[in-house]
N, C-alpha and C positions, 0 to 999 in steps of 0.2 A: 804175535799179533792175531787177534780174534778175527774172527767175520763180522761187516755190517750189514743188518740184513735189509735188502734191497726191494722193492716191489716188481713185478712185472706188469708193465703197462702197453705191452705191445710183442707178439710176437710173429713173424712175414716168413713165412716158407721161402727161400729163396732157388732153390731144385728141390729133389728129395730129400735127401742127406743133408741138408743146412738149411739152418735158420737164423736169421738176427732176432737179437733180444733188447727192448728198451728197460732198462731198471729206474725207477727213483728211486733217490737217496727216504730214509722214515723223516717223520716227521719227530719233533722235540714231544716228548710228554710231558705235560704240565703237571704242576704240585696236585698231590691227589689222584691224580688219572694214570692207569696201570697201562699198560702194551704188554702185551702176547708175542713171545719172542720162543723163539727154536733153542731150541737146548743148544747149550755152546756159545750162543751167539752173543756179541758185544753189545751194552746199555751205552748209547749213543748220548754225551752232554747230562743226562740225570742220573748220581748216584744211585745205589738200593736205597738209599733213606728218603729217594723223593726231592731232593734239594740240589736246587740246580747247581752245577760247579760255574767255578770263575769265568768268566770269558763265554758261557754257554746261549744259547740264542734264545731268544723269545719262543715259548713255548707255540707250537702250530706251524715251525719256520724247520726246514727241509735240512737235516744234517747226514752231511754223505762226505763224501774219502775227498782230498786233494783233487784239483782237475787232474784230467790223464792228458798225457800227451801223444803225439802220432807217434807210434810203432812202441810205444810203452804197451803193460799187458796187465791185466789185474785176476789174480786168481779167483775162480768162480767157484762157490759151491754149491750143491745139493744135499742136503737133509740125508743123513742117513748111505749116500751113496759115497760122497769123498767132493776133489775139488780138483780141479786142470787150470792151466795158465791161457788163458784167451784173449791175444792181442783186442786191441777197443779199433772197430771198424767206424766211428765219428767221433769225433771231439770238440770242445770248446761249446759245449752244453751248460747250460744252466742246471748245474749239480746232476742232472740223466747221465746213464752208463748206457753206451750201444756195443754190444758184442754180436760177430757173427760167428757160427758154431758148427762145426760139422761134425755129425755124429760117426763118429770111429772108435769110439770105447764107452764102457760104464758110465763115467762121468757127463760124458760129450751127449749121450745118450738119452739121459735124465736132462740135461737142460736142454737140449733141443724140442721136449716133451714138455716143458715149458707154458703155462698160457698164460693170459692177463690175469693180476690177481695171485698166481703163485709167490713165494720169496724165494729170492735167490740171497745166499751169503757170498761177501766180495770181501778180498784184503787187497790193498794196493792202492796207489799203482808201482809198477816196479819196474826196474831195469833203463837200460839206456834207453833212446826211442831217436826217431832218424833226425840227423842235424841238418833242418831243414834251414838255419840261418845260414850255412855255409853254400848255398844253393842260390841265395838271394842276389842278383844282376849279374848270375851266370846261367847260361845253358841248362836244361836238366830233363834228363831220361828217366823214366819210372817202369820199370820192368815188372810186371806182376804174371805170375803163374797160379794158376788155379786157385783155391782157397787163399793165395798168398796175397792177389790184391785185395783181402778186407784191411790188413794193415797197413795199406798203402792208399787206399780210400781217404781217410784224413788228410793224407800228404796232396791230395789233387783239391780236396776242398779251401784247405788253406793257400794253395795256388791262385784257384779261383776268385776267392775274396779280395787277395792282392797279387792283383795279375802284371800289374805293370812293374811289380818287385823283380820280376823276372823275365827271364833271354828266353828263347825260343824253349817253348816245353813240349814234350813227345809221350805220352802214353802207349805202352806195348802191351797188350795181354794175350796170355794165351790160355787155353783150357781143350781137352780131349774132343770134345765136341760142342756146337753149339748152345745144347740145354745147360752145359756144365757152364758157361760164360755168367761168371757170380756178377750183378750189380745191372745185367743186362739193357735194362729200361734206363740205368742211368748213362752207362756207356752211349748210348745211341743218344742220349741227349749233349753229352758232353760232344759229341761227333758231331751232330746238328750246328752247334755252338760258334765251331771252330777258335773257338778263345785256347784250344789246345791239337796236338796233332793227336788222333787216337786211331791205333791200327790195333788190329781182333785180327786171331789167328785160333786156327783148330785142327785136330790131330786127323780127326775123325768125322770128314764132312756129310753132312744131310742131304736129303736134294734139292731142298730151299735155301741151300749154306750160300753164297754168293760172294763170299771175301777170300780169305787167304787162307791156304793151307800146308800145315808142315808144324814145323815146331818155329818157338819163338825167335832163336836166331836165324831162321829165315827173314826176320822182318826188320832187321836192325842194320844190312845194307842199305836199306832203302833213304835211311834216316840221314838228312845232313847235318855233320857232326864236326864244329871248329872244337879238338881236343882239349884245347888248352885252355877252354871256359867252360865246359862240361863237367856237370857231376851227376852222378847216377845213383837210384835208388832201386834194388834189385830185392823180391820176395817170390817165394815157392819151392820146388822142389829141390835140396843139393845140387844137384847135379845140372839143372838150369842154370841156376846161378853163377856156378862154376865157367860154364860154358859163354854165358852174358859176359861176366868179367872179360876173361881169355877173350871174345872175339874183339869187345873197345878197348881191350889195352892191345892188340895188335894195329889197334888204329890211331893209339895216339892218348887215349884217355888215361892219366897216373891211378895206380893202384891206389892211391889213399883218397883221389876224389871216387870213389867205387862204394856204396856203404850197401853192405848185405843182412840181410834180417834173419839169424842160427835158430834150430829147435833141437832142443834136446827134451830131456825126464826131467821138466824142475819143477820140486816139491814145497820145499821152503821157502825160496822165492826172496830170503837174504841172503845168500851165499854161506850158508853155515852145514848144509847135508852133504856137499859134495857131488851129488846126483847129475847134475850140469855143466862140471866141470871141462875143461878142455884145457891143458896145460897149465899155465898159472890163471887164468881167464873163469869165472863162474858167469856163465851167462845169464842169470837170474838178475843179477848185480853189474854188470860190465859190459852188457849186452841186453839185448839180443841184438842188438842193431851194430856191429862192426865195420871198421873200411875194411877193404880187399887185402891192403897191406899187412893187416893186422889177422883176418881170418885165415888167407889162402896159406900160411905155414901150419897154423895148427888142425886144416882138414886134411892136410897132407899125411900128418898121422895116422895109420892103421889101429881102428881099434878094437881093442881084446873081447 
């Protein structure tokens, strides 16, 4: 599967190290009229001969990948530099890709350097993404850790939209300090709101900090929690997550209403390099987004 290449039409520092990115999908080229494409990269609906294939859209009309879904991921590329797997932080756009990107490697690096006007190459979308129908006239916890609530950003918008779908909802986030708190301006709106519960937590307070401090499972006593209609959605670091699970199922909540969001090295991004493997499980393919019952044995694993 090629890359399609993308525009940039927008991109928002969100701290220093992260950025969201808006992509459009290209446009059709019409008979006769050529487009300027990156080496490698896929002819979108017109053959080399110029002649549009079956089923292909009216020439000036927006051709881009399948919608993405919440907690699905689409691999993103840069010219020349390579390509990483970057959950989509919005969805249910009109053909637009929003990824949020934090630079920690080559790849992450180059797109976060990104401006309007660049192209980005995308394949996907891929993988599982959070089941958020199983959520629907039950309870629901969304647990996000640092970078980990861009993937779970979606999962609160589709909340939003249809709020009355759902029992009592609870947003937790946590991040080291203040400034690290991703989505900031939106959190404080969504808090404004009250159409949801939302508690912010920080490791590392400022002297303007004013809310809570500790790590995230400090904030998840606080939360009232009838087990038996609750399901949770938990993203960030292992070892958070770990911890989130283990403290609601000591309170009542089943491990397979628990769904946690894995990262591994995935390169191929269809289950076929091995790279992301964990047991019989490729998480490219199978994941990222698994219940508790299904990940908590295969992290138990030491690996080599």
């Amino acid at each position: 599967m090629r890359p399609v290449l993308y525009t940039v039409t927008s991109a928002k520092r969100e701290m220093a190290s992260t950025m969201t990115i808006t992509l459009e999908p290209p446009r059709q080229v019409g008979i006769g009229q050529t487009g300027a494409a990156e080496p490698g990269a896929a002819q979108v609906g017109i053959a080399q001969t110029g002649v549009a294939q079956p089923g292909a859209a009216e020439p000036g009309a927006a051709q881009g990948l399948v919608p993405i879904a919440p907690g699905q991921f689409n691999m993103l590329w840069s010219w020349g530099v390579g390509e990483a797997p970057i959950s989509a932080s919005q969805s249910g756009l009109d053909g637009a890709l929003v990824h949020t990107v934090r630079d920690v490697g080559g790849v992450t690096k180059a797109l976060c350097a990104k401006q309007p006007g660049d192209v980005v190459g995308v394949r996907g979308p891929f993988g599982r993404g959070w089941d958020i129908d199983t959520a629907r006239g039950q309870d629901l916890i969304v647990v996000g850790g640092g970078i980990g609530l861009a993937p779970l950003r979606p999962v609160v918008h589709t909340i939003l939209a249809s709020r009355s779908d759902f029992g009592r909802v609870a947003l937790v986030v946590g991040a080291r300090s203040a400034a690290e708190l991703l989505f900031r301006s939106e959190l404080d709106c969504w808090w404004r709101d009250r159409a949801i519960t939302v508690r912010t937590i920080v490791d590392r307070p400022s002297r303007d900090w004013h809310g809570s401090i500790g790590i995230v499972t400090n904030e998840l006593p606080r939360l009232e929690i009838d087990p038996g209609r609750t399901v949770v959605m938990v993203c960030g670091p292992e070892v958070m997550m770990r911890f989130v699970a283990l403290n609601l199922i000591e309170r009542g909540v089943a491990p397979e209403a628990i769904q946690v969001s894995l990262e591994r090295n995935m390169q191929c991004a269809v289950g076929q390099c091995g790279h992301c493997q964990l047991a019989g499980y490729f998480l490219c393919r199978d994941g990222p987004v698994l219940t508790w019952e299904v990940a908590r044995p295969l992290l138990e694993v030491r690996e080599l």
